[in-house]
mmJSON file of the N, C-alpha and C atoms, coordinates in Angstrom:
{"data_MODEL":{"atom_site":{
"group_PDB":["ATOM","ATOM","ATOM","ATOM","ATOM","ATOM","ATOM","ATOM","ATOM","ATOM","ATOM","ATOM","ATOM","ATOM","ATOM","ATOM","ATOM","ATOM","ATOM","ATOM","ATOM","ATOM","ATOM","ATOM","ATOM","ATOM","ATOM","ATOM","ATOM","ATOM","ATOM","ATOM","ATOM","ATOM","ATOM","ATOM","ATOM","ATOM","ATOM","ATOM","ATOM","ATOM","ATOM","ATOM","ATOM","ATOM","ATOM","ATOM","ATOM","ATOM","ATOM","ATOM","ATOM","ATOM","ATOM","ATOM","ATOM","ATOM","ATOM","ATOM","ATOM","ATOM","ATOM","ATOM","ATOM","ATOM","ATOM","ATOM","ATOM","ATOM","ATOM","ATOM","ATOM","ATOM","ATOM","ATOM","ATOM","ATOM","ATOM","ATOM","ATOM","ATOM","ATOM","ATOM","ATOM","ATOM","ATOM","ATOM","ATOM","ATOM","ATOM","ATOM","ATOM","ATOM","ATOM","ATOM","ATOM","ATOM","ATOM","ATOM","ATOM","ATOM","ATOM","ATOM","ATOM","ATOM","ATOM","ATOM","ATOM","ATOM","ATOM","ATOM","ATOM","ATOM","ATOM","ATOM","ATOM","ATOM","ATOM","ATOM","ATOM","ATOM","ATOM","ATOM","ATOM","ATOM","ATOM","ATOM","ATOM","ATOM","ATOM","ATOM","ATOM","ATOM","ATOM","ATOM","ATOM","ATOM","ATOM","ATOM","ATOM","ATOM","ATOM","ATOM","ATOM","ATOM","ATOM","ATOM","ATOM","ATOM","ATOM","ATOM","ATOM","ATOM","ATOM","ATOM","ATOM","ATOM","ATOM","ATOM","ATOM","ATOM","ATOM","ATOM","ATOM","ATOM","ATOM","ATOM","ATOM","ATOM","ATOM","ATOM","ATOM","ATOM","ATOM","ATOM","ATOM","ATOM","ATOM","ATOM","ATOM","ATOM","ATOM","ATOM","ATOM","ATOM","ATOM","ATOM","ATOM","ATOM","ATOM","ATOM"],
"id":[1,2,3,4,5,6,7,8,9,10,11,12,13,14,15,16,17,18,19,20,21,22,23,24,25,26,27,28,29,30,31,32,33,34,35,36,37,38,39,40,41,42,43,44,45,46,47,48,49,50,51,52,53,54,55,56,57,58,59,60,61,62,63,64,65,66,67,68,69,70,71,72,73,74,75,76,77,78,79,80,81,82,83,84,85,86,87,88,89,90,91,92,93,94,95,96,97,98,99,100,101,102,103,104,105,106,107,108,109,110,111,112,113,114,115,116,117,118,119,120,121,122,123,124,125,126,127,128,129,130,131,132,133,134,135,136,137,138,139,140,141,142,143,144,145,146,147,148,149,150,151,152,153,154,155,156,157,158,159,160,161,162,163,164,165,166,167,168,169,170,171,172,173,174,175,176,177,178,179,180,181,182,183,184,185,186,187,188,189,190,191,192],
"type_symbol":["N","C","C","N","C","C","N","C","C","N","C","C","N","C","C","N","C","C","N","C","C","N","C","C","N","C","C","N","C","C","N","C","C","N","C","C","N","C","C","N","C","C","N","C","C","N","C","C","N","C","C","N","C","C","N","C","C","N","C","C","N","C","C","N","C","C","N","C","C","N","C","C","N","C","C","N","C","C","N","C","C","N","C","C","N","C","C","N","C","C","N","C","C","N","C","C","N","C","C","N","C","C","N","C","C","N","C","C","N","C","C","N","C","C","N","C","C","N","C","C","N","C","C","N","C","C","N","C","C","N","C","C","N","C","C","N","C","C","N","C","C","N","C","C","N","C","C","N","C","C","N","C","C","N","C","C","N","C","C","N","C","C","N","C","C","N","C","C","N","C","C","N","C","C","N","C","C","N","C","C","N","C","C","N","C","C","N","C","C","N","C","C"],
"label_atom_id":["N","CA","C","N","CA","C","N","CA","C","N","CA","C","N","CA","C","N","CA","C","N","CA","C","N","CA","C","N","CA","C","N","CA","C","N","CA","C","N","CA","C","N","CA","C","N","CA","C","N","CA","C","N","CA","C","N","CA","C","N","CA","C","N","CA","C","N","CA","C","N","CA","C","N","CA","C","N","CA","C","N","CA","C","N","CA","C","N","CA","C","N","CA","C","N","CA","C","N","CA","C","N","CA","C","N","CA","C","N","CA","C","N","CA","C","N","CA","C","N","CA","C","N","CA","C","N","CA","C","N","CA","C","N","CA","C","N","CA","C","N","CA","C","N","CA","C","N","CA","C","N","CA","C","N","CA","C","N","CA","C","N","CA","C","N","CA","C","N","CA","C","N","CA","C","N","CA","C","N","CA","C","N","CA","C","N","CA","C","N","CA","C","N","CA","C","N","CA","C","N","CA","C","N","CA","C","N","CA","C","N","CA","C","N","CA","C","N","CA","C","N","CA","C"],
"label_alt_id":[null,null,null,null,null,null,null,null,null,null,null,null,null,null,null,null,null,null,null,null,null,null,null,null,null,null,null,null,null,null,null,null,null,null,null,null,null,null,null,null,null,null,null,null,null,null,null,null,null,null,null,null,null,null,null,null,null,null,null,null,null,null,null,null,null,null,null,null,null,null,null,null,null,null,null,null,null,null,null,null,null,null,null,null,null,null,null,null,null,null,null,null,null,null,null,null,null,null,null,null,null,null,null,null,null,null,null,null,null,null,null,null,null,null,null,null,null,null,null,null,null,null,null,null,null,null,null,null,null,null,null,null,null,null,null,null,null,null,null,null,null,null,null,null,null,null,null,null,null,null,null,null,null,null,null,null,null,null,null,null,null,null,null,null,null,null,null,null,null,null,null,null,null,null,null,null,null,null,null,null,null,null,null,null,null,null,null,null,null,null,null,null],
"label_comp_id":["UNK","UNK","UNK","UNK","UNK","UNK","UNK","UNK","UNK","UNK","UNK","UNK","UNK","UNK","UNK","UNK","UNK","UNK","UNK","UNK","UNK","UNK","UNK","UNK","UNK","UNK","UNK","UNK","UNK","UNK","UNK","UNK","UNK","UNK","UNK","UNK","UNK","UNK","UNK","UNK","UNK","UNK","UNK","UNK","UNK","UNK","UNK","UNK","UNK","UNK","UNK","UNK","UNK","UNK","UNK","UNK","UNK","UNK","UNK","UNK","UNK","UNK","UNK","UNK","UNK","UNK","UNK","UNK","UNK","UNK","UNK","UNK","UNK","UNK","UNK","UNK","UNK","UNK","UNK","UNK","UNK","UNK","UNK","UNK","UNK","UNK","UNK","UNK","UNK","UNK","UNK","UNK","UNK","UNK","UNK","UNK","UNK","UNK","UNK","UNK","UNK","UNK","UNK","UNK","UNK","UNK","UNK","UNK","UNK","UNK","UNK","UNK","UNK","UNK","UNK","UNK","UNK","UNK","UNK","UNK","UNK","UNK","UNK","UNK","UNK","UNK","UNK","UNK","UNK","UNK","UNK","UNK","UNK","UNK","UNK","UNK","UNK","UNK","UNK","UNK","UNK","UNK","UNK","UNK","UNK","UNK","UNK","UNK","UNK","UNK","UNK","UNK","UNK","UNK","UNK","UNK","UNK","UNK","UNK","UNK","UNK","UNK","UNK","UNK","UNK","UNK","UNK","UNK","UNK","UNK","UNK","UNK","UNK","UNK","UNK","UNK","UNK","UNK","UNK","UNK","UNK","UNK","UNK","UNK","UNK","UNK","UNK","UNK","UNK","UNK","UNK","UNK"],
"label_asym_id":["A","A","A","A","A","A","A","A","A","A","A","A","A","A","A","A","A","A","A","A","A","A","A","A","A","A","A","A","A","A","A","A","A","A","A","A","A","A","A","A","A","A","A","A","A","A","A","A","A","A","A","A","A","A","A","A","A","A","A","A","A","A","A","A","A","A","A","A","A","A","A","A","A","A","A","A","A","A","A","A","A","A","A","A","A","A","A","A","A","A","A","A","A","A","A","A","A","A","A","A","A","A","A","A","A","A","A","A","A","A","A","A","A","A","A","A","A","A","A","A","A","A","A","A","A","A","A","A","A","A","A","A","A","A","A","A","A","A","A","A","A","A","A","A","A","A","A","A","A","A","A","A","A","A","A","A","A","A","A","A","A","A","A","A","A","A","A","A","A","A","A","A","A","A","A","A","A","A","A","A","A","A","A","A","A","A","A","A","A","A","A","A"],
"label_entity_id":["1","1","1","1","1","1","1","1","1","1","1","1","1","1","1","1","1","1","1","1","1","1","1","1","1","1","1","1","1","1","1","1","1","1","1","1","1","1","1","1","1","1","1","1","1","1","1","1","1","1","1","1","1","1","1","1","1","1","1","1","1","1","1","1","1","1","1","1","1","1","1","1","1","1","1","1","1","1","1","1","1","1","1","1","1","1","1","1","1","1","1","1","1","1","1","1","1","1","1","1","1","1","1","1","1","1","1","1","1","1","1","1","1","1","1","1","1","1","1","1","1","1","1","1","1","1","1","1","1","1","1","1","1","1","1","1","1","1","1","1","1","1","1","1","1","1","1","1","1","1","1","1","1","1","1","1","1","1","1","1","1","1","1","1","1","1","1","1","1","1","1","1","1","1","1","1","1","1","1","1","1","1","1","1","1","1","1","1","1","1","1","1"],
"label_seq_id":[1,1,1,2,2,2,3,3,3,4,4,4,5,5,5,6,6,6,7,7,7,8,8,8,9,9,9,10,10,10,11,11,11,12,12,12,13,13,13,14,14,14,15,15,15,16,16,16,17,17,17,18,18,18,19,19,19,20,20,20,21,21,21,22,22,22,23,23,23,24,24,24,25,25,25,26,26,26,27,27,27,28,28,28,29,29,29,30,30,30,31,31,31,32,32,32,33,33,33,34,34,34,35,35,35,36,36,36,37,37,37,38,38,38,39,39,39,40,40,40,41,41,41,42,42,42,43,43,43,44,44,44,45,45,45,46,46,46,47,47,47,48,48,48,49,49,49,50,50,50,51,51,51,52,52,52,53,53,53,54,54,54,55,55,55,56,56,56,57,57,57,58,58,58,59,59,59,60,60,60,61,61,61,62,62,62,63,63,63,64,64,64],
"pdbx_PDB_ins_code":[null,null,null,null,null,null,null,null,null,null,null,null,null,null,null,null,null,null,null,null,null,null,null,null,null,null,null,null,null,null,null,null,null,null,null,null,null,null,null,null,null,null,null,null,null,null,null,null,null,null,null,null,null,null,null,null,null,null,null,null,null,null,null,null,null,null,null,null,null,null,null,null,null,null,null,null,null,null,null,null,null,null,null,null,null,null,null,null,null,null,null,null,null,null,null,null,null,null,null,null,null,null,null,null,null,null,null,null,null,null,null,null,null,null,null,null,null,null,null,null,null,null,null,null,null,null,null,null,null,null,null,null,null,null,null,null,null,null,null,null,null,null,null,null,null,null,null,null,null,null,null,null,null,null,null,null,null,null,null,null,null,null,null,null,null,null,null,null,null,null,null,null,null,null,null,null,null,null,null,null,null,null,null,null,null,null,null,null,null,null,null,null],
"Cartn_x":[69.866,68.747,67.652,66.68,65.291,64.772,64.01,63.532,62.118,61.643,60.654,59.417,58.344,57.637,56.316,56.535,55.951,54.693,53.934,52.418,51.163,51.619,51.304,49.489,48.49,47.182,46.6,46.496,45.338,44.509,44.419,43.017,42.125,41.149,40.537,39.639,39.891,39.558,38.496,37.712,36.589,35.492,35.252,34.132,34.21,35.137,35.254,35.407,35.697,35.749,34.122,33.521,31.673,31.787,32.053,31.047,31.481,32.88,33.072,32.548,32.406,31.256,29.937,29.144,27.977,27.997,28.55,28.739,28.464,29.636,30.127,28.893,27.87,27.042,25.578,25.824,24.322,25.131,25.93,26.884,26.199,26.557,26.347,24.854,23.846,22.876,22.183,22.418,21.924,22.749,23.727,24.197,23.166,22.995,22.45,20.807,19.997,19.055,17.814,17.7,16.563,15.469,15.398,14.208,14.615,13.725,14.567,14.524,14.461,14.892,16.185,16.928,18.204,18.962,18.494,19.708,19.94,18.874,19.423,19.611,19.04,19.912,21.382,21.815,23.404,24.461,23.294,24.123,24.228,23.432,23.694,24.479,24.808,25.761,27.007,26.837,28.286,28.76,27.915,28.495,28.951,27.987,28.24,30.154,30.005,31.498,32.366,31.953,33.272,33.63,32.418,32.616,33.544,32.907,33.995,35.707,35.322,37.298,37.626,37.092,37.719,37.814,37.106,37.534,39.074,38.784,39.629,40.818,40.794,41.854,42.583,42.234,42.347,42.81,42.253,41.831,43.607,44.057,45.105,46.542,46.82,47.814,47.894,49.147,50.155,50.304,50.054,49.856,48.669,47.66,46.366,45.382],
"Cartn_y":[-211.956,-211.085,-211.846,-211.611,-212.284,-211.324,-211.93,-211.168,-211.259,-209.985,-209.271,-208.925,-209.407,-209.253,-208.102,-206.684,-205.807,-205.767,-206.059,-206.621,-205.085,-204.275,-203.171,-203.638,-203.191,-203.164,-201.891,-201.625,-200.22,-200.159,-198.643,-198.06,-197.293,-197.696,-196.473,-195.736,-194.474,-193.344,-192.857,-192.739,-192.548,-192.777,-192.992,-193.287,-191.841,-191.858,-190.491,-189.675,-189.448,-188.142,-188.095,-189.64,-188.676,-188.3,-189.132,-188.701,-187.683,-186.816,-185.675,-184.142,-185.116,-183.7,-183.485,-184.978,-184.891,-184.339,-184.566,-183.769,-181.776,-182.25,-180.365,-179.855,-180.016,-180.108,-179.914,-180.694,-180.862,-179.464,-179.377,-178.377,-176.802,-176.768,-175.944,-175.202,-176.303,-176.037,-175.732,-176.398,-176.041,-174.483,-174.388,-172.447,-171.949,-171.836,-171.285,-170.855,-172.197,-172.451,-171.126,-171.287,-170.433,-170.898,-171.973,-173.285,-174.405,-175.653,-176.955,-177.514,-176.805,-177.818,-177.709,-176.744,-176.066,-176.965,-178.111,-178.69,-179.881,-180.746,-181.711,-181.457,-180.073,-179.551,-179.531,-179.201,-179.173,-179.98,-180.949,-182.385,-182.715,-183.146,-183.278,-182.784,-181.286,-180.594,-180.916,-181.329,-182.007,-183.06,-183.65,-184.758,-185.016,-183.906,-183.987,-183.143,-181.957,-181.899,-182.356,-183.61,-184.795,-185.496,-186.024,-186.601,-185.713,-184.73,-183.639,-183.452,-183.143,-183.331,-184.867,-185.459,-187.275,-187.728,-187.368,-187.344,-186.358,-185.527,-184.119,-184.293,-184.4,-184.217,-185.326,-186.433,-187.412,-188.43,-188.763,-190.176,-189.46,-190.581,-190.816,-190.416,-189.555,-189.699,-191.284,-190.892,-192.592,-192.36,-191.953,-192.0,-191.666,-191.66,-191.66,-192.689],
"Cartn_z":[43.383,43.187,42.437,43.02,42.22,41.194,40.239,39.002,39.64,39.596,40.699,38.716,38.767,37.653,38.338,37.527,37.625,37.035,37.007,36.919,37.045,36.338,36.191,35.89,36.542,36.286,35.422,34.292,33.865,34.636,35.093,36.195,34.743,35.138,33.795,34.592,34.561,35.298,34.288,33.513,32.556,33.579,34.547,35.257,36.276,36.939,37.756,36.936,35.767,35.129,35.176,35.074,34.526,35.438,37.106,38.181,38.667,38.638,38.142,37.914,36.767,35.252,35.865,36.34,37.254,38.276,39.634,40.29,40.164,39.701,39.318,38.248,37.646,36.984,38.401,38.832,39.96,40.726,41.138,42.305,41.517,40.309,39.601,39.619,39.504,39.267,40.765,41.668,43.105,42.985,42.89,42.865,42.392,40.625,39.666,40.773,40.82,41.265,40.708,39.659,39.306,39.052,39.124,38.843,39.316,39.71,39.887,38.761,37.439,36.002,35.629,36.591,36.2,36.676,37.612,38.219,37.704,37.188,36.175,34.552,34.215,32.933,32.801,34.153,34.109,34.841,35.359,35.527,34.239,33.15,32.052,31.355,31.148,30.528,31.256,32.493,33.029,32.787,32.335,31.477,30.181,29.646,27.982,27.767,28.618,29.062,29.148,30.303,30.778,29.134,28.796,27.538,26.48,26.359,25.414,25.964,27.232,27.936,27.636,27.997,27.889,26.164,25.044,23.833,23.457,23.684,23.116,23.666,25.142,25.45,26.248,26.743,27.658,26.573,25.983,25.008,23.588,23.728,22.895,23.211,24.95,25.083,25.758,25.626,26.201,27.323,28.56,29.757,30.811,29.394,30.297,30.149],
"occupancy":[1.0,1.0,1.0,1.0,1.0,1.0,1.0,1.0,1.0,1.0,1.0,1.0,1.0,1.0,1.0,1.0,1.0,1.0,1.0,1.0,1.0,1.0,1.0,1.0,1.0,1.0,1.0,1.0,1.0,1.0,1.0,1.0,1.0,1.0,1.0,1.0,1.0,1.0,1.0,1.0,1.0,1.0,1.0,1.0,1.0,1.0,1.0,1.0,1.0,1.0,1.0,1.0,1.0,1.0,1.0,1.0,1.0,1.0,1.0,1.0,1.0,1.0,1.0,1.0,1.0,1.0,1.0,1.0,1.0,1.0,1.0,1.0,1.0,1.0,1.0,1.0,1.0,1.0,1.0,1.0,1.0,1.0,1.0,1.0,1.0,1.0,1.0,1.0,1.0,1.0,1.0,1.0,1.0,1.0,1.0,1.0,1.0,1.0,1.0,1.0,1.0,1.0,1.0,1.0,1.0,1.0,1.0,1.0,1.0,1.0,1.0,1.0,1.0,1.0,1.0,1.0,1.0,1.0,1.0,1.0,1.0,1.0,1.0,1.0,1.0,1.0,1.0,1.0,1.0,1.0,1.0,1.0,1.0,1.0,1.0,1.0,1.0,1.0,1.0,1.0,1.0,1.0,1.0,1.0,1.0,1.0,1.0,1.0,1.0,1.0,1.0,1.0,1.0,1.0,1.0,1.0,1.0,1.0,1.0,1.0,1.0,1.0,1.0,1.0,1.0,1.0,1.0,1.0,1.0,1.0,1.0,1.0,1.0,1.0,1.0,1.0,1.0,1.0,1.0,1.0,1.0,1.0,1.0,1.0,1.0,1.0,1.0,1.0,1.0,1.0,1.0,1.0],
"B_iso_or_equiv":[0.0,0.0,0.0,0.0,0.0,0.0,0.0,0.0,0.0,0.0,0.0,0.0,0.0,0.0,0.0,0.0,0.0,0.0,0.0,0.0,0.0,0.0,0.0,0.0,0.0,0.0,0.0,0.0,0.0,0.0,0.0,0.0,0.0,0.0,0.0,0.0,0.0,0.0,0.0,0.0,0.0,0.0,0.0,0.0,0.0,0.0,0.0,0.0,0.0,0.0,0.0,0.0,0.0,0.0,0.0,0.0,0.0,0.0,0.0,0.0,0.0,0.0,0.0,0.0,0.0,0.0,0.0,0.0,0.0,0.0,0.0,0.0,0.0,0.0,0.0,0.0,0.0,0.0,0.0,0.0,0.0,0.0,0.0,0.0,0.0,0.0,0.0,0.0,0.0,0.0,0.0,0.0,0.0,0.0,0.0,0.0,0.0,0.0,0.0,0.0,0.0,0.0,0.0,0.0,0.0,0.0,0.0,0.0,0.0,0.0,0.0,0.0,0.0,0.0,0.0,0.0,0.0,0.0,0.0,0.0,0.0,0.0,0.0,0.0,0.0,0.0,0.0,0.0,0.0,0.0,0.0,0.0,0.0,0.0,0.0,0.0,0.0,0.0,0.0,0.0,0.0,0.0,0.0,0.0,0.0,0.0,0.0,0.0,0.0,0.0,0.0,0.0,0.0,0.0,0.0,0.0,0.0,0.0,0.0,0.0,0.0,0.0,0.0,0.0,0.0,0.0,0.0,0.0,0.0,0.0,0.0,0.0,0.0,0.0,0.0,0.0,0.0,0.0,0.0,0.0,0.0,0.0,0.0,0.0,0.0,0.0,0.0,0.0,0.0,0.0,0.0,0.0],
"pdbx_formal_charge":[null,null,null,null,null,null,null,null,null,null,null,null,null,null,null,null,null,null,null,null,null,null,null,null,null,null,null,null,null,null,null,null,null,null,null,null,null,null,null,null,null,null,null,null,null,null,null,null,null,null,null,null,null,null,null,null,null,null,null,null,null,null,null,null,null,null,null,null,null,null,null,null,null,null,null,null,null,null,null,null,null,null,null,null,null,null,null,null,null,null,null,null,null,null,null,null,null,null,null,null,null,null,null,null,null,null,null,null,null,null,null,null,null,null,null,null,null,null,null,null,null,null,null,null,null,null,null,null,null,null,null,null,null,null,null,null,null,null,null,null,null,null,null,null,null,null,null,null,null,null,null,null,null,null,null,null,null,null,null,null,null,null,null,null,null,null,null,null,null,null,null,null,null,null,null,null,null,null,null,null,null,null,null,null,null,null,null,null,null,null,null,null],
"auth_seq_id":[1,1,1,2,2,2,3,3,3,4,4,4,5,5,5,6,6,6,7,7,7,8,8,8,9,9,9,10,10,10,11,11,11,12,12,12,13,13,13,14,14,14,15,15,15,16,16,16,17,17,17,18,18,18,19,19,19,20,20,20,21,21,21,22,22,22,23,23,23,24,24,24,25,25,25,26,26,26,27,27,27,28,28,28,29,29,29,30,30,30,31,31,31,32,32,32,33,33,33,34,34,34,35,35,35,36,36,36,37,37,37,38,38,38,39,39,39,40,40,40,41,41,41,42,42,42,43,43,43,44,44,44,45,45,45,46,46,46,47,47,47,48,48,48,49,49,49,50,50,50,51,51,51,52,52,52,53,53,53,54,54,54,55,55,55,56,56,56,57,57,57,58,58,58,59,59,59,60,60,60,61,61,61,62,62,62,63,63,63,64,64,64],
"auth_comp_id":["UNK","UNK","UNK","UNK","UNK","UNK","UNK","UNK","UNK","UNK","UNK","UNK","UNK","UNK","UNK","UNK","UNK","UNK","UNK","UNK","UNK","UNK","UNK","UNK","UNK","UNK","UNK","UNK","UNK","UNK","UNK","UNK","UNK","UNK","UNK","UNK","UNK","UNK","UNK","UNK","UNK","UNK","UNK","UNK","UNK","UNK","UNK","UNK","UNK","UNK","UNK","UNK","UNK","UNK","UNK","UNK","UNK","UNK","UNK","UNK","UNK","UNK","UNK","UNK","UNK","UNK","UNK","UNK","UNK","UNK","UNK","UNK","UNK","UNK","UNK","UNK","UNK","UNK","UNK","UNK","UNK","UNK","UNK","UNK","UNK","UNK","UNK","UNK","UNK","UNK","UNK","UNK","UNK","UNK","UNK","UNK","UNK","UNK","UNK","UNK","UNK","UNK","UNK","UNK","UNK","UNK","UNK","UNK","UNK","UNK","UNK","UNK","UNK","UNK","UNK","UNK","UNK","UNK","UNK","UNK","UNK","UNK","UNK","UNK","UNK","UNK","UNK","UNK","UNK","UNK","UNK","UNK","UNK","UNK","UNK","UNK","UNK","UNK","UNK","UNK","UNK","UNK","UNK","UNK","UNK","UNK","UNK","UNK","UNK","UNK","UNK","UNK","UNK","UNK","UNK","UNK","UNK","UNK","UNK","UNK","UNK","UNK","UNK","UNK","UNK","UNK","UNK","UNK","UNK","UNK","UNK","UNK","UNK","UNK","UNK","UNK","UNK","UNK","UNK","UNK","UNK","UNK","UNK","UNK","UNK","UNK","UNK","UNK","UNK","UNK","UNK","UNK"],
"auth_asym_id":["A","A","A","A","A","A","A","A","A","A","A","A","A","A","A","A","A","A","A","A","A","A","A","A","A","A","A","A","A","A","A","A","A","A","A","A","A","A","A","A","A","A","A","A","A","A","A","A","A","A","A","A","A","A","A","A","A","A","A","A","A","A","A","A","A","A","A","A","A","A","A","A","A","A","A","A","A","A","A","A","A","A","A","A","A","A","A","A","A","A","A","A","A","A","A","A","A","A","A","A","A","A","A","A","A","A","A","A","A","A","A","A","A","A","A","A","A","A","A","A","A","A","A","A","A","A","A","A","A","A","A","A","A","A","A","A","A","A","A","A","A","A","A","A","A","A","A","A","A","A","A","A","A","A","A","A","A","A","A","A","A","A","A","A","A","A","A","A","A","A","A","A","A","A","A","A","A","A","A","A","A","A","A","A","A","A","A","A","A","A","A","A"],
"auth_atom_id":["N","CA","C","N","CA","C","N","CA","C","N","CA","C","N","CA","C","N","CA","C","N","CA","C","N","CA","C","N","CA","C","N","CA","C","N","CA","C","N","CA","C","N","CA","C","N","CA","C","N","CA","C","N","CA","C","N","CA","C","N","CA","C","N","CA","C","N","CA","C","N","CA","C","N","CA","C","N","CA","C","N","CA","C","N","CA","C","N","CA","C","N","CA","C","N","CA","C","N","CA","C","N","CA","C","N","CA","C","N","CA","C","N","CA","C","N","CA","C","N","CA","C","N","CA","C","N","CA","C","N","CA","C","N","CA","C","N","CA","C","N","CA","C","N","CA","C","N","CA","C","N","CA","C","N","CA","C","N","CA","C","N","CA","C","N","CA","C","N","CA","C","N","CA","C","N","CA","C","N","CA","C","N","CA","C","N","CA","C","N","CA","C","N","CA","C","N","CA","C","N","CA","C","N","CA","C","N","CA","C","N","CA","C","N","CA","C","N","CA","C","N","CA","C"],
"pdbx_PDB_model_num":[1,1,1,1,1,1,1,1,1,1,1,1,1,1,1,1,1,1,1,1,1,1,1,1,1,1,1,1,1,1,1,1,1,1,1,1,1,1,1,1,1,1,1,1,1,1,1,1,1,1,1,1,1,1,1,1,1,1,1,1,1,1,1,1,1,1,1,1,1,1,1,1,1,1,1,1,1,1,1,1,1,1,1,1,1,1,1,1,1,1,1,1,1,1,1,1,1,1,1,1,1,1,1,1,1,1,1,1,1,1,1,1,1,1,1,1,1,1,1,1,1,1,1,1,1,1,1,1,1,1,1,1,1,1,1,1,1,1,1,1,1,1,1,1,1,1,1,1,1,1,1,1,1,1,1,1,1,1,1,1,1,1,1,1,1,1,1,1,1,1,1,1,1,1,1,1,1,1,1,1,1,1,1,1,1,1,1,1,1,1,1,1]
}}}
């Protein structure tokens, strides 16, 4: 039997969580649509979100 070296790479998923939060943020705001200031107000708030989920809750377990 050969000794087979598992060469595990980290993915860091912090990038799709923004594009994510953005997304779902622009998605949001085309719904809402009561103005077109509404829709990059809450791309933004979709991000400031992602950021708040990816501190709070993402960031310090051991398998994320």
């Amino acid at each position: 039997m050969t000794h087979q070296s598992h060469n595990e790479e980290k993915i860091n998923y912090e990038s799709l969580y923004f594009l994510v939060g953005l997304l779902s943020g622009l998605f949001t705001g085309v719904v809402i649509q009561g103005s077109w200031l509404w829709i990059p107000v809450l791309a933004i708030v979709g991000v400031l979100f992602t950021s708040f989920f990816l501190t709070v809750f993402v960031r310090g377990r051991a398998d994320a």
